[in-house]
Every structure is written in C-alpha cells, then in structure tokens.
C-alpha positions in Angstrom: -46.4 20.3 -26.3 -50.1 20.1 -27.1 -49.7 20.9 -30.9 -46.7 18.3 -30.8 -49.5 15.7 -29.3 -52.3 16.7 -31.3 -50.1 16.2 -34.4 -48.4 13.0 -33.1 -52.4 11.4 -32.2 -53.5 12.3 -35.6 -51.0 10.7 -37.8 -52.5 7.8 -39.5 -51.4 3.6 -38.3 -48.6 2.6 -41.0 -50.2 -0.7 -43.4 -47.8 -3.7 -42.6 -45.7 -4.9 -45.3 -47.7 -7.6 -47.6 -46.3 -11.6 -46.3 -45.6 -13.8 -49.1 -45.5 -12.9 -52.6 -49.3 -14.3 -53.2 -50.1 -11.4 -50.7 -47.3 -9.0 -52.4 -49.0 -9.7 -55.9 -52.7 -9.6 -55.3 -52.5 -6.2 -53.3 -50.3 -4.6 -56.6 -54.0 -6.7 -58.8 -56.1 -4.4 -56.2 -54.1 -1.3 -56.3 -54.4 -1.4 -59.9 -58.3 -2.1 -60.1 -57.9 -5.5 -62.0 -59.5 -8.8 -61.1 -58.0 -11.7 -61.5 -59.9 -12.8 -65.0 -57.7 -10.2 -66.2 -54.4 -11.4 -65.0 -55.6 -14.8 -66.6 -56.6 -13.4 -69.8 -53.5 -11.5 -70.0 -51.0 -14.2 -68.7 -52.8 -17.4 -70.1 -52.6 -19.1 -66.6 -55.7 -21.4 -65.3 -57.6 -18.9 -62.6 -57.1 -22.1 -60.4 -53.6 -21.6 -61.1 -53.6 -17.6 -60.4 -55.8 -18.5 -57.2 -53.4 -21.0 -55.6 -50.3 -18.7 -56.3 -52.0 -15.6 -54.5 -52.6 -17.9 -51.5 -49.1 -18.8 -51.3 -50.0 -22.4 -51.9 -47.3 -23.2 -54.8 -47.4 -27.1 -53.3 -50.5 -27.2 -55.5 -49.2 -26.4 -58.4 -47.5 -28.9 -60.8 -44.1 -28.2 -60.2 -41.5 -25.6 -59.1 -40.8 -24.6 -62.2 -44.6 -23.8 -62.8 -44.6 -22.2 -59.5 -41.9 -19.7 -60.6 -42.9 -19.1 -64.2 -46.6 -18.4 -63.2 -45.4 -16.1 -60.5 -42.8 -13.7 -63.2 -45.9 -13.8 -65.9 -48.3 -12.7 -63.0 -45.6 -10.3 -61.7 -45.2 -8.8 -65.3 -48.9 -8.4 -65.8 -48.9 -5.4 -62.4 -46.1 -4.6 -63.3 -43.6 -5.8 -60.5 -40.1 -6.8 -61.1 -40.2 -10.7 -62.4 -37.1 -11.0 -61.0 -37.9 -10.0 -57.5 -40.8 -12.2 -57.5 -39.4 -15.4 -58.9 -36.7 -14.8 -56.3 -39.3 -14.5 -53.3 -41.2 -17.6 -54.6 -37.9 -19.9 -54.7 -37.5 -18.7 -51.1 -41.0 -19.3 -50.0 -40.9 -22.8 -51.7 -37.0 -23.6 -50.0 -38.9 -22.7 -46.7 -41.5 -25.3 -46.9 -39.2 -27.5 -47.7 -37.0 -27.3 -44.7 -40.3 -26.9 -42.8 -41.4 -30.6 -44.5 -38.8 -32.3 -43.8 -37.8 -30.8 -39.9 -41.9 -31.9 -39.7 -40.9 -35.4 -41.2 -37.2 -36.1 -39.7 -38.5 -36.1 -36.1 -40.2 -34.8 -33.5 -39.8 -31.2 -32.2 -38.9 -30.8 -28.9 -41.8 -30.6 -25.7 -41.9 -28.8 -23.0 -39.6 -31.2 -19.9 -42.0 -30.8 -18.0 -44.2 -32.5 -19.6 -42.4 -35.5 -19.7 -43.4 -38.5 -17.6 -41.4 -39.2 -14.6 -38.7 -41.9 -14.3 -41.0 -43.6 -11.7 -44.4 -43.5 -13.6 -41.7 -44.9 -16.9 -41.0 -47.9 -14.9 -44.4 -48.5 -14.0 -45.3 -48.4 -17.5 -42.5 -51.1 -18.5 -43.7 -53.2 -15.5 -47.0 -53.6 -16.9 -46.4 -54.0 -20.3 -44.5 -57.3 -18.7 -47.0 -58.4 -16.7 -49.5 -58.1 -19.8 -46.8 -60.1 -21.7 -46.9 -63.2 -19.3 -50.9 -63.2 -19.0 -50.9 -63.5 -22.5 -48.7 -66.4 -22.5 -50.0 -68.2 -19.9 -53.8 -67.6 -21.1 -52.6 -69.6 -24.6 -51.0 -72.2 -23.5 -53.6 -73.0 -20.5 -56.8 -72.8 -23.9 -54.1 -74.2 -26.8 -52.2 -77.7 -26.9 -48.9 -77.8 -27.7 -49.5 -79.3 -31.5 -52.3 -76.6 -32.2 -51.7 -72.8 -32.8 -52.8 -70.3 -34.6 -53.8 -70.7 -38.1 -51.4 -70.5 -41.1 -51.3 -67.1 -43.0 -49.7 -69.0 -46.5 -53.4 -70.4 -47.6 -54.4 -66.6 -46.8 -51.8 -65.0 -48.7 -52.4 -67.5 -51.5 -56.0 -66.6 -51.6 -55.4 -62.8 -51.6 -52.9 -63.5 -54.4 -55.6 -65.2 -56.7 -58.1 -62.5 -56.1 -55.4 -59.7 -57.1 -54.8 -61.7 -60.5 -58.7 -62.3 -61.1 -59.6 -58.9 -60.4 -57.0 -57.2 -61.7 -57.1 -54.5 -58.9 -55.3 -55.4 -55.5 -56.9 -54.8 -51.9 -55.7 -52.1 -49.2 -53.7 -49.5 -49.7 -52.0 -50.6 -53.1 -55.3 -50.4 -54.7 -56.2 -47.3 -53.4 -53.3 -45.8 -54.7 -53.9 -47.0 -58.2 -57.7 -46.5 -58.5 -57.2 -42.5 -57.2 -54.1 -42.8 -60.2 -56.6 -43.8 -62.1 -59.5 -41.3 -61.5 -56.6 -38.6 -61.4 -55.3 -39.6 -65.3 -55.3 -36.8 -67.4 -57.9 -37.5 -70.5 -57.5 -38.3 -73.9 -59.1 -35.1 -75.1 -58.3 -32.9 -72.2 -56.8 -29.3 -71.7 -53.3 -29.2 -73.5 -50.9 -26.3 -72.0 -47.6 -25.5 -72.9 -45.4 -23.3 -70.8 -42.1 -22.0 -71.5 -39.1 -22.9 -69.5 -36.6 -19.6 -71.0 -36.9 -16.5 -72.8 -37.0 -16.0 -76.7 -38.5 -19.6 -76.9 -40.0 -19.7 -80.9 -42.6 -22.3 -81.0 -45.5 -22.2 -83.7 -48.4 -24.4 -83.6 -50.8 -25.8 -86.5 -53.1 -28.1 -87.5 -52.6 -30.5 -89.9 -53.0 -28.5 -93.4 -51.9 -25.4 -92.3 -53.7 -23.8 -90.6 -52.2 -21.0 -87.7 -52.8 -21.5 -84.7 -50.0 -19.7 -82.4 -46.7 -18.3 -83.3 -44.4 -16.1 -81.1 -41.1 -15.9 -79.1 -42.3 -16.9 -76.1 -40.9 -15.7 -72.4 -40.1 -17.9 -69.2 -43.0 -18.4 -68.1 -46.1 -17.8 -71.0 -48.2 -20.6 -71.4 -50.3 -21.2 -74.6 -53.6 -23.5 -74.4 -54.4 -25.8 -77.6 -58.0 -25.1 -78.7 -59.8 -28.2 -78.1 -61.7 -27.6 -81.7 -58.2 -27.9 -83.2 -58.0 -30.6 -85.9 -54.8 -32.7 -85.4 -52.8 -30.1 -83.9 -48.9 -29.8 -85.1 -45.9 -27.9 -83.4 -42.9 -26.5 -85.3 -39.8 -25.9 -82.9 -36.4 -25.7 -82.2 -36.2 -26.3 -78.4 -38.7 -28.9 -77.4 -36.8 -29.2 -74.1 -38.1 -25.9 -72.9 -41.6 -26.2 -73.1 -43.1 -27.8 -70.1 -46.4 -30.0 -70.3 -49.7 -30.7 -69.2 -52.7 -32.2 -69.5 -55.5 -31.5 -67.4 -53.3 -29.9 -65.0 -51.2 -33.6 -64.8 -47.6 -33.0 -65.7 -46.5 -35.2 -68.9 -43.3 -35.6 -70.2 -41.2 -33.3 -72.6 -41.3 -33.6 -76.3 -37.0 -33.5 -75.9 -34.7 -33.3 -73.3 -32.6 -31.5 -75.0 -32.6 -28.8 -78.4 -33.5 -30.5 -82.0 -35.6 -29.6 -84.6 -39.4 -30.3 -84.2 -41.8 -30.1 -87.5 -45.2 -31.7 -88.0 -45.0 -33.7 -84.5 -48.4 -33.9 -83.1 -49.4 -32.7 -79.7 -52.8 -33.6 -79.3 -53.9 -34.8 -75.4 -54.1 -38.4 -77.2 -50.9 -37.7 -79.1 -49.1 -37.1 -76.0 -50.3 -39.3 -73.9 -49.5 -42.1 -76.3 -46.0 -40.9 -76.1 -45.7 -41.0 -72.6 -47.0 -44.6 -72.1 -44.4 -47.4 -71.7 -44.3 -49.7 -74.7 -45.7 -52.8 -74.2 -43.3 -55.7 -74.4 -45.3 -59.4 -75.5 -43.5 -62.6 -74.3 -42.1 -64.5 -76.5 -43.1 -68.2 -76.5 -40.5 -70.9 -75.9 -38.7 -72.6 -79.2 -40.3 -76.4 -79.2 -36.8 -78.7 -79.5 
C-alpha cells in the first residue's frame, strides 16, 4: 500500500485544457519556440491583429470574416487543423453574441430577496405623489395663469442656425461624426487585401509593369500594398473575394460578384474615391 501511495503522490498535476482558441493557438506559438513577429511575417496579419486574436477578442477585429480567416492562416502557420480553428472561432464569436444580446434584451434575474417589499413599494409610489402635487402647487402659487415657462421653438431655431453655420451639430450627433471623422482611414494609408476562398488568383502592379504580387491565394492570406508603390494596379478574376481595408477601416469590395478586373487602381486614394457617394448638385428652377 505504501508503494501504491508513494507512486500515486508522485505523479505529476495534469495542465488544464487551453480556453478559447486565442489560448489554444498561442500555447501551439510557445510549444514551437516562435514569437509572434514570426506568425506575422509568415501570415501577413497586422501583430495588432495576431495580438487581439490570441486574446480572444475577435469584436476588435474588422469583421467576422476577418476574425475567421486570420484565425485558419494563424492556425496553418503551427500547424493546427484550419478547420478546427475556424470552427472554434465561429463558436466563440456565436457565444458573444447570444451573451450581447441576453445582456441587451433585459435584465437577468436577482436574487427575491433582494427585492423591495410590497409595503416599502407603496411608500415609494406615495411619495412620488406627494412630490407631484408640491410641484404643482409651488408653480402656480410663484406663476400667473398667462405666464409659464419659456418657449423651446426660438431655442430650437437658434440651435438650428448654429448647426448650418458651423457645419458640425452639438451633443451627441456631433460627437459621433467628429470621432467618424478622426477614425477615417487616410488617403495614403495601409492597403490590405485578404482573401475570402481558396485558389483566389489575384496579381498586383504598378502602372508600367512592374510586379508587385502574384499567387493563388487561400482563405484567409492577406497581402499589404507597399506604400512606395507608384499607382498600384490589380488584375483579377474574382474581385468579390477579396476583402478590404484601409488603416484597419473596412471599405467596400471592388465587385460583389466574379468579373474580370485589369488595370483598376487600388491605391488608398483610389479606393476611397470609390467608396464615397457621388455628389448630386441641385438643379436650378426653369425661369417661365
């Protein structure tokens, strides 16, 4: 019985199971003695990217479809099954979901006994009345009956002609636009392309010829224009796989669906000229 013991005490704790497929995917990096420069030289994904994905925090990255095409490349690069992984991640991200909107839809149930009391309920309600009327009677015993408070229209009005002179309205309108604002990709920011499928052919040039990328690319493999590229050019077939972005800020697709793409250009500025509305002038009346 003592050997059985001494046997049974010395056998070393079992290592949980990694949670979450960040967790699952930076212990096979460790294992394997790579950092995570390497995943992103080998993968092409922003390390702020590769960072956000081993956290588990796939909110933070542009889209789903980013979410599980980073996670298969990163999977390929320590060599886990892509499959597995972009399986776990759709999970993950279905979870949060659900967890969003329970959060969202209501409130979860409290303990009953920390509910107030039918008594102290009514108590409540009787005050809020008796707060009512001392309202009441305090304005009409200090206001006439052809005074009251002052109109909001002038107000509104005013607020209205400092919108249209400034150009930028107040409260939380404006604050929403001026962070759009400061969040706007630029001009002559980081391009990346990722690829939606597998055996995606996709070349990119610059405008006399000059190579810069071609390959059949997989679900998931991004490609970054150089920023010293000179009018850069793509030549492809299925502009509706490649997903977009510039400055990490998602931007639309070249196509929504397969055609034939030669000499478009897909510059930041090219690209973001494409995605703004077209601006419509007014056209003046006909004098009679």
């Amino acid at each position: 019985m003592n050997s059985e013991h001494d046997s049974s005490a010395g056998e070393l704790p079992t290592q949980p199971e990694p949670v979450g497929v960040g967790e699952t995917l930076r212990l096979a990096r460790e294992q394997q003695g790579l950092d995570l420069a390497y995943i992103g030289a080998e993968t092409r994904i922003p390390m702020h990217h590769l960072e956000a994905i081993e956290l588990g925090a796939f909110d933070s990255l542009p889209s789903r479809t980013y979410a599980i095409g980073f996670a298969r490349s990163y999977a390929r690069a320590v060599g886990l099954d892509e499959f597995e992984i972009a399986d776990a991640v759709r999970a993950e991200i279905a979870d949060e979901d659900e967890r969003q909107s329970a959060m969202v839809g209501g409130m979860e149930p409290g303990d009953p006994a920390k509910l107030p009391s039918a008594g102290l309920a009514w108590f409540g309600a009787f005050a809020a009345l008796l707060l009512a009327v001392g309202v009441f009677s305090f304005y009409s015993t200090y206001f006439s009956a052809g005074v009251g408070p002052p109109s909001l229209l002038a107000e509104k009005d005013d607020e209205a002609a400092d919108t249209g002179a400034n150009g930028l309205a107040s409260g939380e309108n404006g604050e929403t636009a001026l962070a759009q604002a400061q969040s706007a990709p630029e001009r002559d920011g980081r391009v990346i392309f990722t690829a939606l499928e597998d055996d995606v052919w996709v070349r990119f040039y610059e405008d006399g010829g000059e190579r810069l990328f071609e390959a059949q690319m997989a679900s998931g493999d991004t490609f970054e224009l150089p920023r010293s590229a000179a009018q850069p050019l793509i030549n492809t077939g299925r502009p509706d796989a490649f997903a977009i972005t510039i400055d990490g800020q998602a931007v639309p697709k070249l196509a929504e669906e397969p055609m034939t793409l030669g000499d478009t250009p897909v510059s930041a500025a090219a690209l973001l000229a494409r995605a703004s509305p077209a601006v419509v002038m007014p056209v003046p009346p006909i004098p009679d």
